[in-house]
C-alpha positions in Angstrom: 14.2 -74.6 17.5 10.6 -73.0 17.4 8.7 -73.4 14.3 9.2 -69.2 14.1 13.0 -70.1 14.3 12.8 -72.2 11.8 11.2 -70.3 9.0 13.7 -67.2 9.8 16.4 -70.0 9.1 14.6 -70.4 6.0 14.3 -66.5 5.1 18.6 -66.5 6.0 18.7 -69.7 3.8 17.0 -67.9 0.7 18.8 -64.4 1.2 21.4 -66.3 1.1 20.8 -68.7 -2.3 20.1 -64.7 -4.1 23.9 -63.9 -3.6 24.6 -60.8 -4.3 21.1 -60.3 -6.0 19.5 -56.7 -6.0 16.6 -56.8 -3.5 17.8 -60.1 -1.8 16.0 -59.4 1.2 12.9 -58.3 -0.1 13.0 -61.2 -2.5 12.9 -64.0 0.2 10.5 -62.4 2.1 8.5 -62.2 -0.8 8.9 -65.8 -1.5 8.0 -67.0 2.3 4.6 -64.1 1.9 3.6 -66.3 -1.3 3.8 -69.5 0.2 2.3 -68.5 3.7 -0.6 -66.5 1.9 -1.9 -69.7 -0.1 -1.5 -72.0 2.9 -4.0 -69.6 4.2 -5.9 -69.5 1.6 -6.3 -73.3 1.6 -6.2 -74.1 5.0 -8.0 -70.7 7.1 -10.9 -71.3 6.6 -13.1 -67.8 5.4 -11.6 -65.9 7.6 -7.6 -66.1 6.9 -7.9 -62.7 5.2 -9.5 -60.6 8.1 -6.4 -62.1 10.3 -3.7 -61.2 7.2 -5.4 -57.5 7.4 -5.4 -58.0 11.1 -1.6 -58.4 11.3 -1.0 -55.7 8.6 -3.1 -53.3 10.1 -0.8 -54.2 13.6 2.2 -53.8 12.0 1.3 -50.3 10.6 -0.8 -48.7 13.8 1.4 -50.8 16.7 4.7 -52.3 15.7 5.8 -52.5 18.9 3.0 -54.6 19.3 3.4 -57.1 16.6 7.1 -57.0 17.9 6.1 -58.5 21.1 3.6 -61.1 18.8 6.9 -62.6 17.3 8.8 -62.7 20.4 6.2 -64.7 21.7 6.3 -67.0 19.3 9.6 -67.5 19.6 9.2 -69.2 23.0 9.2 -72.8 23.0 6.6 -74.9 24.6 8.5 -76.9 26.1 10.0 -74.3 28.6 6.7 -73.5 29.7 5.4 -74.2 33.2 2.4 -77.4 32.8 
């Protein structure tokens, strides 16, 4: 399982722990946007919010585009050709 497979496991696992919550969805994703933002924070170094506004400003203008970005990190590494 690719790290990017993983954390979607995650987002099911914590739609799933809201129930039948309002917003379930937009809760988890919430929760995994928090987390991922202050590991940024901590660990990007002074540019992590340029690439956050980079990826936002993807998914608005080309979201066929930052579809393609997650497929591709979906791959795993050990399929690829050395």
């Amino acid at each position: 399982m690719t790290p990017l497979e993983r954390v979607e496991a995650l987002y099911e696992e914590l739609v799933d722990w809201y129930g039948e919550g309002a917003d379930r969805e937009t809760r988890a994703a919430a929760k995994l946007l928090m987390v991922a933002l202050a590991k940024l924070q901590t660990h990007g170094g002074p540019g992590w919010q340029g690439l956050v506004e980079e990826y936002l400003l993807m998914l608005r203008n080309d979201p066929d585009r930052f579809a393609r970005l997650l497929e591709a990190n979906r791959s795993n590494r050990k399929d690829w050709p050395a």
